[in-house]
N, C-alpha and C positions, 0 to 999 in steps of 0.2 A: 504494500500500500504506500502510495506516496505522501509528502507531508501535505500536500496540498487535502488530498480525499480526509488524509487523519486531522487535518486541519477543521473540514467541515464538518466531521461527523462527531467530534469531541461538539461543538458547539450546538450540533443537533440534540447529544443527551446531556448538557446542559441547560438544555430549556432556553437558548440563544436565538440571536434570529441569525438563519445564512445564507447565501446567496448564492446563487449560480446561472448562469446565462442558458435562457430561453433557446431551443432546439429542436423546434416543430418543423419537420417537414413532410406533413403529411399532403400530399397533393391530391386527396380524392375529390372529386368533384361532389361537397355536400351542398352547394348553394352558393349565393353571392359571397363573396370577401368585402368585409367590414376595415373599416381602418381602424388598426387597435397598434398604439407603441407597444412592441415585444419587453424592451429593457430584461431586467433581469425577473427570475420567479425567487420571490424571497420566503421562506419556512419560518412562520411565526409558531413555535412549539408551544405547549402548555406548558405554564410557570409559575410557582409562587408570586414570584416577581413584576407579574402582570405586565403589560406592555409597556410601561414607563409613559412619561409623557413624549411622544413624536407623532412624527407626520407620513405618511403612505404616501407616496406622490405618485403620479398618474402614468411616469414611463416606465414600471415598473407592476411586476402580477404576484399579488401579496397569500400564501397557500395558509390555512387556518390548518393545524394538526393538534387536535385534541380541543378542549374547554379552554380557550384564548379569553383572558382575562383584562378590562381596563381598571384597576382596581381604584379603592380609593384616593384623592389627592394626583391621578393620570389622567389626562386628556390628550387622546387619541384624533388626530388630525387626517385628516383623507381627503384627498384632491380631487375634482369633476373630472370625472374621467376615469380614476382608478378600477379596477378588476380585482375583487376578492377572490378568491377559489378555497373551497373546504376539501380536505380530504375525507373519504367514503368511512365509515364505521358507525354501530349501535352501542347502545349499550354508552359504559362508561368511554366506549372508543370513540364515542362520536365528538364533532367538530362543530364547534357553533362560538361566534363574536358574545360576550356578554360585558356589559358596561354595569361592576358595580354599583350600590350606592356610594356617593361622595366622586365618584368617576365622571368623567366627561365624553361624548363624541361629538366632533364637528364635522360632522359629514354632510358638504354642500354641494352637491352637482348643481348641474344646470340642466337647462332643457334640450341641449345641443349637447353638453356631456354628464350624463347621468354616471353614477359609481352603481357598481354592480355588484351584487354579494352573488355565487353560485359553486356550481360541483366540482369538482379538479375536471373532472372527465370531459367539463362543457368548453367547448371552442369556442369562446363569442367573435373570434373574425370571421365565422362561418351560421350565416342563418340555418334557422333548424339541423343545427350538430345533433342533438338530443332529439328521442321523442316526444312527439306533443304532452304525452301524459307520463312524464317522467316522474316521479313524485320520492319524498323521506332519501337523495342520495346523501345528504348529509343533515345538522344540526338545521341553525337558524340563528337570528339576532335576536338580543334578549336587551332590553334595556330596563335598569331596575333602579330605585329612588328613594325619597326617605318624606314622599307626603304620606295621609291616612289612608291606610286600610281596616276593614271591618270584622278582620279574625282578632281574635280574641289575644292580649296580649301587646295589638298594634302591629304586629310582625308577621310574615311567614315567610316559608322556603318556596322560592319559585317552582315552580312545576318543571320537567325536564333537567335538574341539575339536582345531584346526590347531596341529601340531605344533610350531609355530613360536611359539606362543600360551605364553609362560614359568607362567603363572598357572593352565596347564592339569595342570603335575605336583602327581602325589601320591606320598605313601610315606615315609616315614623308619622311624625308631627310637621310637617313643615310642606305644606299645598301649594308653595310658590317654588320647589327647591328645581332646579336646574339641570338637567342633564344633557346639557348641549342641545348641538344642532342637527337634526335628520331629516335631508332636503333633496327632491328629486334621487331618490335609490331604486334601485329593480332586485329587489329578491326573487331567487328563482330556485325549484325542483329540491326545495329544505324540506325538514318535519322528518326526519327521521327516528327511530324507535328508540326509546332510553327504556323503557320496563312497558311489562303489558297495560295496554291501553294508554300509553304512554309518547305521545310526541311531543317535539319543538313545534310550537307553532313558524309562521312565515318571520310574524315579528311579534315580539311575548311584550308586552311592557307591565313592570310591576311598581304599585308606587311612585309612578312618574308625575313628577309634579308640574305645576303650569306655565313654569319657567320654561319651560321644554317646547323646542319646537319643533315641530312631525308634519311634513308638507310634502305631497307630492311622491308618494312612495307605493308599489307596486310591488305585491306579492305573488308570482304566477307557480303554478305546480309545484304546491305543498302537501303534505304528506295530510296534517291535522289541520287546523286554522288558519286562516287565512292573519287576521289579527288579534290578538286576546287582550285584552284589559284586566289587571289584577288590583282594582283597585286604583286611588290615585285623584288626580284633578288635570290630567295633560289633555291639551283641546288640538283636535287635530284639522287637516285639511285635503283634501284631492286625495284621498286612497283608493286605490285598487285593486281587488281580491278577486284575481280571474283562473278560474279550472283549479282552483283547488279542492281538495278528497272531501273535508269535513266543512265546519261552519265557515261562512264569507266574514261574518263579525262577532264578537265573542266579548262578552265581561263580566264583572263577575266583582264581589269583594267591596263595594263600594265606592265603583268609579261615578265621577261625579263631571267628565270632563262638556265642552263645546264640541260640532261637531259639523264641519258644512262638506257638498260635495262629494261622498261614496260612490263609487260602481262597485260590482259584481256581479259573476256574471259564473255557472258552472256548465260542465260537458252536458248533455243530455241522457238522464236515467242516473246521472252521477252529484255527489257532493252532501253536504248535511244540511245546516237549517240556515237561511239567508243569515239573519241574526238569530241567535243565541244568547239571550239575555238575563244573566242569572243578578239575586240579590246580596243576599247576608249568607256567610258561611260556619253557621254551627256555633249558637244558633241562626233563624233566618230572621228574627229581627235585628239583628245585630245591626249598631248604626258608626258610621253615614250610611243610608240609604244609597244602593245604584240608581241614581236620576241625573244619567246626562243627558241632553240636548243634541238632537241629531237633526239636523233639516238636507235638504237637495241629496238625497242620497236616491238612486237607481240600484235595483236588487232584482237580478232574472235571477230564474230557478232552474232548475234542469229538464224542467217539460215534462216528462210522463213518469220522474218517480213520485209512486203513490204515499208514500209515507212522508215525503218533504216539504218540510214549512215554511212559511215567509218567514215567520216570527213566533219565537217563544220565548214567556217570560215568567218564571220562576223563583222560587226560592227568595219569595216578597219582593224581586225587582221591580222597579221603577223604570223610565225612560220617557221622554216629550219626542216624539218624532211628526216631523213637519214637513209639507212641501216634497211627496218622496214619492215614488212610483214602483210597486211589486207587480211583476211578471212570468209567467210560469210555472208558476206553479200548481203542481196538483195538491196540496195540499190548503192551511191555511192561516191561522193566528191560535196561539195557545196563549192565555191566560189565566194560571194556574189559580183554582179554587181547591184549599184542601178543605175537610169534612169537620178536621181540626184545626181552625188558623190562628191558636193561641199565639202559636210562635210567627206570624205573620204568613201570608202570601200576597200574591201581583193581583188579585184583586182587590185586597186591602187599600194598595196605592192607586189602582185604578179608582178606587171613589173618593179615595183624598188629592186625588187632583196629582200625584205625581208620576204616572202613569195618562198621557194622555198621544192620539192620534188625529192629527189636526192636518185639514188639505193635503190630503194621501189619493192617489187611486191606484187602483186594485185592477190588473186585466190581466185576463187567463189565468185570474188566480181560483183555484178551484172550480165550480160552477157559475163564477160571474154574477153571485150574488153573497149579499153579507150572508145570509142565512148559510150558503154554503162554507164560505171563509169561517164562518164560527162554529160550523157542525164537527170539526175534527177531533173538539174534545166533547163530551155531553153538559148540559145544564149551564151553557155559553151565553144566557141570554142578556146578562149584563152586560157582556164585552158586544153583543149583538145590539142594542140599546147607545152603547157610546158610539159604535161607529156609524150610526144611521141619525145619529143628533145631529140637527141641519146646522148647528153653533158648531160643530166639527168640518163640517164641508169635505168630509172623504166621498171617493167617487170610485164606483163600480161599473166596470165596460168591458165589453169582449169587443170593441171597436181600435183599430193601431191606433196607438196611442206613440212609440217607437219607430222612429222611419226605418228598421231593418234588426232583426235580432240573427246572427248566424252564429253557431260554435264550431262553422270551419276556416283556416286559414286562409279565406276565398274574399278576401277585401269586401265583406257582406254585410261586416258589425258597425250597425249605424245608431246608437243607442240618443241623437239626437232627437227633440220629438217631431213627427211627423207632419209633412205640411198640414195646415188645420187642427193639429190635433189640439185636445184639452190641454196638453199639457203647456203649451206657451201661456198659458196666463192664468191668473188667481193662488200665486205664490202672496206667501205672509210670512214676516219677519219674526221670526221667534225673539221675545222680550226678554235677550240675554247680555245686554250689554252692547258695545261696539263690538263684540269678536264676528258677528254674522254677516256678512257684503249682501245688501239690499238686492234682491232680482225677484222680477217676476214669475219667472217660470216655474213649474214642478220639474224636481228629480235633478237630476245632476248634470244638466246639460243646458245650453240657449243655442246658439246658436254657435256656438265654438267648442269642437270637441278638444279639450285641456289634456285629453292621452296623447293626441297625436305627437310625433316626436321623439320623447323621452321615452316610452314602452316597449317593453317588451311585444306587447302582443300588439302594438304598430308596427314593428321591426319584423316581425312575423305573419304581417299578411291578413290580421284579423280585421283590422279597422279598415274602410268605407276612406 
C-alpha cells in the first residue's frame, strides 16, 4: 500500500473528511448531460466530532457515510449548486445529514442552482440515472431544535436515530430558536429502514423553531414521508412532496408553525394519506396543541387506492387549513371521535375552533360529495356539518378544477388551475400575521408554476 492510499484510509477511520478526485467515465447513453462541476468527491464519515463549522462548496461532490452530525455550536455552510450523495445502508448503517440542536445549516441555493441531497449510486449529470420509483436508498435530512414540544418532559429522541445517540434530542423552551437556513434543496430516493416500521422521513424536523427558514424545498422518492413535523413553531414555504411511498405531510407533537404554498402529488394506486395530522403524544391532551396554519396548498392522491385519505387528524390534532385544493382521491377526511375523549381528540378542537376548513375544494375526492368525503369513518356528521357551513365556503366538484394532472414523465403535470376554473378566485387570507402573501386564488398555484426550474421533477419531464 502506498503512503498516499495509507494516507486516506487512516483518515477515513478516523472519522476525517478525505478527498479524492472524481473518475466517472461511464459513457452509456442514460439521457441528456446536465452540467455538474466534477471537482473532487469528499467522505464526510460519522464522528463525535461532528462537522465543525465549514462550508461544502459547489465544485466539489460531498458522500455522507454513516449519521453525519452538525453538532452543537457548528454551522454547516453549502453553496447553490453543491451535490450531497449518501452512501446505501439500514439499520445503524444508514446515512443521513442531521443538524443538532444549538447546530446550524445555511443551505441556500437558488432557482438556477439548487443543492441537492441524494444516493451515491445517482448520476445527476444524467437525467433519469435512477428509476422513477427508486425509494429508502439511503437516510435523509433531519433538522432538530430547542423550541416546545408536547411529550412529556419537553424533550424527545427523534425518530430514525438510536436512542442512545445524545445529539439525536430535540425540544426545549425557546419558539424563536434558529436553525439556519434551508432554501431551494431537492431531496431525492431517502427514507431508508432504521428498525421495523421505521424510516427517515424526506426531511424530519424536530423542535424547529421560527427563527428557521425552510423555503423552496422538494422531496421526491422517499421511502416514508415526505415531511414530518415533531413538534416546534418553524413556518414554512413552496414545498414539494412528489411520488413519495407514505404521507405527503406529517406532524405531530405540537407543531404550531405558518404554512403557504404545498404541492403533492403520489404515483397512482401508490403513497399514504395526503396529510397526516397527529396531536399530543401520550397523553393526547398534552399541550401546545398541533394548530398550524396551512393555506395555498394543492394535494393529489393516487387515484384509485381505496383506502387513501386527503386528511387525517388525530390524536386531538388541530390544524386551520385555507385556500387549498384535494384531488384524487378515493378516499376522504378523518376526524377522529373517540367513545372516550377524556384524554382529548380532533373533534374536541374541531368545535373549539382550532381545527377548522375554510375555502377548500374537494374534486375527485371520493364521490364528489361531502356526504361521501365524510362516510370513511362512521358517525362523521359533525365534521359533515363544518364542511357544508356556507361561513366555510368549501366546495365540492367533479368539474377540472386542475389544467392537467399526469404521474408520467410526459410534460403532462399542469397542477395550475384550469382556464375558468373555481379555483382562480375566492382565496382569503388567513389572520396570521404578515407571514401569508395576499392572493386570490385556491391551492398553490396562479398563474406561475414556482416548480419550474429548481425541480427535480421539472428536470424530469413531469411538468407542463
Amino acid at each position: 500500500m502506498n503512503v498516499t492510499r495509507k494516507f486516506l484510509l487512516a483518515l477515513l477511520l478516523t472519522g476525517s473528511v478525505c478527498t479524492f478526485s472524481s473518475c466517472d467515465d461511464d459513457d452509456d447513453d442514460n439521457g441528456p448531460v446536465i452540467d455538474q462541476p466534477q471537482g473532487q468527491e469528499i467522505v464526510v464519515t460519522e464522528s463525535a466530532a461532528g462537522t465543525g463549522t465549514v462550508t461544502w462548496t459547489a465544485n466539489n461532490t460531498y458522500i455522507l457515510d454513516g449519521f453525519v452530525f452538525v453538532n452543537d455550536g457548528q454551522t454547516l455552510t453549502i453553496e447553490p449548486g453543491t451535490v450531497i450523495k449518501a452512501k446505501p445502508g439500514t439499520g445503524e448503517n444508514a446515512s443521513a445529514l442531521i443538524v443538532a440542536r444549538g447546530g446550524k445549516i445555511m443551505a441556500q441555493g437558488t432557482a438556477e442552482k439548487p443543492i441537492i441531497f441524494t444516493a451515491l449510486e445517482d448520476d445527476v449529470t444524467r437525467i433519469d440515472d435512477m428509476p422513477l420509483d427508486a425509494t429508502g436508498k439511503w437516510g435523509g435530512v433531519i433538522l432538530l431544535g430547542k423550541a416546545t414540544i408536547n411529550k412529556a418532559g419537553g424533550e424527545g429522541a427523534i425518530e430514525g436515530i438510536p436512542t442512545e445517540e445524545k445529539r439525536g434530542v430535540y425540544g426545549g423552551t425557546n419558539d424563536a430558536d434558529n436553525s439556519g437556513v434551508f432554501k431551494y434543496v431537492s431531496i431525492r430516493h431517502a427514507g431508508t429502514v432504521i428498525g421495523a416500521n421505521n424510516e427517515i422521513n424526506g426531511l424530519t424536523m424536530g423542535g424547529v423553531g421560527s427563527g428557521t427558514t425552510i423555503e423552496y424545498v422538494e422531496v421526491y422518492s422517499n421511502q416514508d414521508d415526505g415531511f414530518e413535523w415533531f413538534g416546534g413553531t418553524v413556518n414554512t414555504k413552496y414545498l414539494v412532496s412528489a411520488f413519495n411511498d407514505d404521507d405527503q405531510f406529517d406532524y405531530d407533537q405540537g407543531w404550531r408553525g405558518n404554512n403557504q404554498f404545498w404541492f403533492g402529488i403520489y404515483r397512482e394506486n401508490a403513497g399514504g394519506t395526503g396529510g397526516e395530522f397527529d396531536g399530543g403524544s401520550k397523553p393526547d391532551d398534552a399541550v401546545p396543541f398541533s394548530i398550524p396554519t396551512i393555506s395555498n396548498a394543492t394535494i393529489i392522491g393516487g387515484k384509485t387506492l381505496a383506502s387513501q385519505n386527503a386528511v387525517m387528524l388525530v390524536d386531538n390534532a388541530g390544524g386551520k387549513i385555507y385556500n387549498s385544493i384535494f384531488a384524487d382521491f378515493a378516499g376522504g377526511i378523518v376526524v377522529e371521535d373517540l367513545a372516550d375523549a377524556s384524554v382529548g381528540d380532533s373533534r374536541q378542537r374541531l368545535e373549539a375552533g382550532d381545527l377548522l376548513f375554510k375555502n377548500n375544494i374537494f374534486t375527485n375526492v371520493n364521490n364528489n360529495t361531502f356526504e361521501g368525503i365524510t362516510s370513511v369513518e362512521p358517525n362523521q356528521g359533525y365534521l359533515l356539518e363544518h364542511l357544508k357551513a356556507s361561513a366555510n365556503n368549501n366546495t365540492v366538484t367533479p368539474d377540472p378544477v386542475l389544467a392537467g394532472i399526469s404521474r408520467q414523465n410526459n410534460k403532462a403535470l399542469n397542477p395550475l388551475p384550469a382556464t375558468g376554473s373555481i379555483a382562480l378566485t375566492g382565496g382569503a387570507v388567513p389572520s396570521n400575521g404578515g407571514f401569508f402573501k395576499s392572493v386570490d386564488y385556491i391551492g398553490a398555484f396562479g398563474t406561475d408554476n414556482w416548480m419550474k426550474g429548481w425541480t427535480y421533477i421539472d428536470q424530469l419531464g413531469y411538468l407542463k
